[in-house]
C-alpha positions, -999 to 999 in steps of 0.1 A, spaced: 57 666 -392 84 671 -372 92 646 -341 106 651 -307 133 625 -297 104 604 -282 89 600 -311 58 626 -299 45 649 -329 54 687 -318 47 709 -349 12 709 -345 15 715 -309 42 743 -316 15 761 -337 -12 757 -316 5 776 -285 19 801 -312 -22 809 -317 -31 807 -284 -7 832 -268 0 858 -291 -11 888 -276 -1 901 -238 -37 895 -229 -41 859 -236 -1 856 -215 -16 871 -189 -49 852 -189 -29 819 -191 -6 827 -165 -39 835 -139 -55 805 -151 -17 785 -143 -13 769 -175 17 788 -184 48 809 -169 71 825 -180 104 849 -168 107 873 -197 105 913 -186 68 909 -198 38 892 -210 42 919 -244 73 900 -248 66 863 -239 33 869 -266 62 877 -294 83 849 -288 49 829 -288 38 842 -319 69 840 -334 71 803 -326 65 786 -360 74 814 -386 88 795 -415 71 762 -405 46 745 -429 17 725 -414 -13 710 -431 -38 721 -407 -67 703 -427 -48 664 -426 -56 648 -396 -32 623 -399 -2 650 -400 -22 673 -374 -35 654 -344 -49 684 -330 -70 694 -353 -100 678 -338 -88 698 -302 -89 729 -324 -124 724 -340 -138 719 -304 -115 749 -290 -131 772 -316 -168 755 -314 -169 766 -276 -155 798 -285 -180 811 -305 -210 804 -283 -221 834 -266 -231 819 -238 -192 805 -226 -183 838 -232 -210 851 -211 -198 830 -188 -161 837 -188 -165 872 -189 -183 870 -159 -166 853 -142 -129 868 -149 -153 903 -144 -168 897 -109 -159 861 -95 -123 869 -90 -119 862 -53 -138 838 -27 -152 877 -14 -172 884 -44 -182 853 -51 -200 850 -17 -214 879 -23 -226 867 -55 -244 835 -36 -260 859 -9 -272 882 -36 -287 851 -57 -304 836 -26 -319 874 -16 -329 873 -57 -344 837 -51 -362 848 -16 -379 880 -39 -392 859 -66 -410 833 -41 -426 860 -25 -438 877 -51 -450 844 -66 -471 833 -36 -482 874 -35 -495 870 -67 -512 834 -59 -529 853 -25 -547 876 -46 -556 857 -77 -567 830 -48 -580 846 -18 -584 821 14 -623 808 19 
């Protein structure tokens, strides 16, 4: 593995952001979310020269002693597949953009909340009818 001048492992890390960013999508997404920037004429472009950051490099993704982020990986693509965080993150990128929607959001969910009592204690009246 190769090593930075400080004596910090960056092959693994190298590939990792190489399969993180590699389309214009995931750019973009990581440039809302302020985890990267860049100041190529686009996020097309910056996801090439991300995905073209390791060619020709050999890593044993499976050694944990040669790739310390494996276990980072393992979790990254754990949470990844549960349909619920995706759920989630669709939604929210979707309709929770602004602090506008997602106040609208809240006063909708109380409204929701208000409904449902009502109808429970509706429900109790009549099953229960005062003496």
């Amino acid at each position: 593995m190769e090593r930075a001048a400080g004596g910090q492992a960056v092959t693994a890390y190298c590939v990792f952001i190489s399969q993180l960013a590699c389309t214009a999508e995931d750019v973009n997404l990581l440039q809302r979310a302020k985890v990267l920037e860049h100041f190529l004429g686009s996020d097309d472009e910056a996801a090439r020269g991300l995905a073209d950051l390791c060619n020709g490099v050999a890593l044993d993704i499976d050694n944990v002693r040669r790739n310390y982020l494996k276990p980072t990986w393992l979790h990254l693509d754990r949470r990844c597949r549960m349909p619920l965080h995706n759920f989630k993150g669709l939604f929210h990128d979707k309709y929770c953009r602004n602090v506008f929607c997602r106040l609208v959001f809240f006063v909708v969910l109380v409204l929701f909340l208000c409904q449902v009592i009502q109808v429970t204690y509706a429900i109790l009246a009549y099953h229960r009818p005062p003496k």
